[in-house]
Every structure is written in C-alpha cells, then in structure tokens.
C-alpha positions in Angstrom: -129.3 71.0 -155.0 -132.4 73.3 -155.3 -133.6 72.3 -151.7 -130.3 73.4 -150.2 -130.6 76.7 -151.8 -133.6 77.3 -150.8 -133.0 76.0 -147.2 -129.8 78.0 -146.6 -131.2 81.2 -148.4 -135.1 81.5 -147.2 -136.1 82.2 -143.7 -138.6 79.1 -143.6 -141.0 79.1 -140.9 -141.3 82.8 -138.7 -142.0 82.2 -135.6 -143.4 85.5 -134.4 -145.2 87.4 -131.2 -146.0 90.2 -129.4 -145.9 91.6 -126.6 -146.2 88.6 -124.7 -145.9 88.3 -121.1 -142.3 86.1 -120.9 -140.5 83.2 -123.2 -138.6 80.3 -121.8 -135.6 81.3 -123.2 -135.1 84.3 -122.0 -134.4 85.8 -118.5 -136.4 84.8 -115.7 -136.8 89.1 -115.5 -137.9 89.2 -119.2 -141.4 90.7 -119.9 -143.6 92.4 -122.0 -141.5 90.3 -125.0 -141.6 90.2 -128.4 -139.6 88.3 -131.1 -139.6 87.1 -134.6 -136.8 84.3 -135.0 -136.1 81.6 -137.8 -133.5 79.5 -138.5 -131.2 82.3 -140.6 -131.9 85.5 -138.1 -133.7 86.4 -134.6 -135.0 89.5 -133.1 -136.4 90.1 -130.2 -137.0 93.2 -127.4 -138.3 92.9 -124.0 -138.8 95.1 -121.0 -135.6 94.0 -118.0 -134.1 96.1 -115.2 -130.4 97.2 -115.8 -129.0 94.6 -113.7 -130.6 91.5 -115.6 -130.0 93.2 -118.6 -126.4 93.2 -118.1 -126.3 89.7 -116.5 -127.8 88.5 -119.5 -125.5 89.9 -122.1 -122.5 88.5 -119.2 -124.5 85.1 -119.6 -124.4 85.2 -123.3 -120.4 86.2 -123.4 -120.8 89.8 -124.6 -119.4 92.5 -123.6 -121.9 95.8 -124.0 -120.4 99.1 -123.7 -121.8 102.5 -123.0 -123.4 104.2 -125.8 -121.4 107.5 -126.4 -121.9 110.3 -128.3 -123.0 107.9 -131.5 -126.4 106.8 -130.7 -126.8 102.7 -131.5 -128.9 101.7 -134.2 -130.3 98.2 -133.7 -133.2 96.3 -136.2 -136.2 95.4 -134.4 -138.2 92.2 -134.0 -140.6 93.8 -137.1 -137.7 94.0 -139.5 -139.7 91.7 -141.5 -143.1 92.0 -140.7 -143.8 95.5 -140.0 -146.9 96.4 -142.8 -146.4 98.9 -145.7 -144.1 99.9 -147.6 -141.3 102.8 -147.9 -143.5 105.8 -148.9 -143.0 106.6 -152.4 -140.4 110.0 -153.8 -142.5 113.1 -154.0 -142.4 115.0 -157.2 -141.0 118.5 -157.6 -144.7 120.2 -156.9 -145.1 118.5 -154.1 -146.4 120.9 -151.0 -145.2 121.5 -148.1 -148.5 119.6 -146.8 -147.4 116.0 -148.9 -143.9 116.8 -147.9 -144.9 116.5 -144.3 -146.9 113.8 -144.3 -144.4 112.0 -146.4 -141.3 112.7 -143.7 -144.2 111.4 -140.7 -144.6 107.9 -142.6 -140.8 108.0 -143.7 -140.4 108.0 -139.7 -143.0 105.3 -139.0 -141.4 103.8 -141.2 -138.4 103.3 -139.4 -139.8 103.5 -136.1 -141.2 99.9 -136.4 -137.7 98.1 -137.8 -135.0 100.0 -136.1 -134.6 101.1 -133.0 -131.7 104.2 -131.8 -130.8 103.9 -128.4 -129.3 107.2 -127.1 -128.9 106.3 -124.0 -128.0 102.8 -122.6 -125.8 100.2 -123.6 -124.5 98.8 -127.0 -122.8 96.2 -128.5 -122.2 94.9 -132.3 -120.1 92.3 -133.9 -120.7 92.5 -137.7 -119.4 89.4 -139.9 -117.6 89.7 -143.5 -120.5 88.2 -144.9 -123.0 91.0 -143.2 -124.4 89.1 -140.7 -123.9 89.1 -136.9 -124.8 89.8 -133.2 -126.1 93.2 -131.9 -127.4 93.8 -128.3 -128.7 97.2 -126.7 -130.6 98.1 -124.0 -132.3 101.7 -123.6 -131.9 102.9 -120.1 -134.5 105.4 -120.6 -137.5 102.5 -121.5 -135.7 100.0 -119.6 -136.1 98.2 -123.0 -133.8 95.1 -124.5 -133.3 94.9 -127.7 -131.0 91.6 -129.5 -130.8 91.3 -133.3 -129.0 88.1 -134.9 -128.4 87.5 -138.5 -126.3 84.7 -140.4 -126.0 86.0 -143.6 
C-alpha cells in the first residue's frame, strides 16, 4: 500500500531541459524548447509562429481564445526547479533600500515559475481536484507555453 502512495503522490523521475533546439513530440515548428515533465504533471514553453501554434492546440482538441482584458497566468516549465527560495517578510525597520531589493527578488521570483501573457492566446480547464490543462501563447515573444497537472 505504501508503494502506491508514493507512486500516485510523488513526481518520480523529472525529466527536464533547456532550451534545447526541438523534441519529438512536439511540432515539427517547435524550437528553442524547454520542459520538465513526469508522470503526475508536464510543462513545457517553446518558441512557434502563430499559425503552428494554433494548429497545435487544434491538434490537441483545444480551443484557445483571445486573451482580454485579464492577462493569462500560466506555470512555467521551472515550477519545480527554479533555485531559491520565496525571499523572506521584512521587518518593520526595514529601508526603503531592503524593501526594494526584496520586491526585485519577490519578482524573480515569479518570473521563473509563472508566466502572464498579456497578449496572445489562452486557454484553461481546471479539474475539481486542482489539476488540469492550460495552454497560452504570447504573440509578443512568439512563445508557447503548456502546463499539465493531475492532481
């Protein structure tokens, strides 16, 4: 019984890269990819003209949709491997110096696990139990993003 709970409840073996030049299973138009996938989530961004990008969602049965005037959060492919922590609370004498650096790593923070897309295309299907499919694209990079999670 312990086995099972660990198997259905750890990510086992991560398969991750960067920035690699294309993956089998990805569009032939895919480049500049990286990922980090197990067997209980995936995520993965790559570089793809509009067109492919919207084949590939076709391909995949999803339907994205224009981002409007809510910009699209998505989790990146270094959810779970991006280095360092959350910076720590300040305390009330903090100065305006440690108050600024701590809001620049509070956004680096962020910057390598999520990614907003203003601009492009979106498209979430969130589960009961938390976990799902979301897709995006950023027209302005010409970037992919694809985030699956089972829980």
């Amino acid at each position: 019984m312990a086995w099972m709970v660990y198997f259905i409840f750890s990510p086992g073996r991560v398969e991750t890269a960067e920035n690699v030049p294309s993956v089998a299973w990805l569009p032939q138009g895919a480049r500049n990819v990286s990922y980090s996938r197990c067997h209980v989530w995936r995520a993965h961004e790559f570089d793809i003209d509009e067109q492919g990008f919207l084949a590939w969602a076709e391909g995949m049965g999803v339907t994205v949709e224009r981002v409007g005037t809510e910009p699209f959060t998505i989790h990146r492919y270094s959810l779970d491997a991006a280095d360092g922590l959350y910076p720590p609370n300040l305390g009330p004498d903090a100065t305006p110096e440690e108050v600024a650096r701590r809001e620049e790593a509070v956004e680096r923070y962020w910057s390598v696990r999520e990614k907003v897309i203003h601009n492009g295309y979106a498209y979430r299907q969130v589960r009961t139990n938390g976990g799902g499919v979301w897709v995006g694209y950023d027209l302005d990079s010409g970037r992919a993003y694809f985030y699956y999670a089972a829980r």
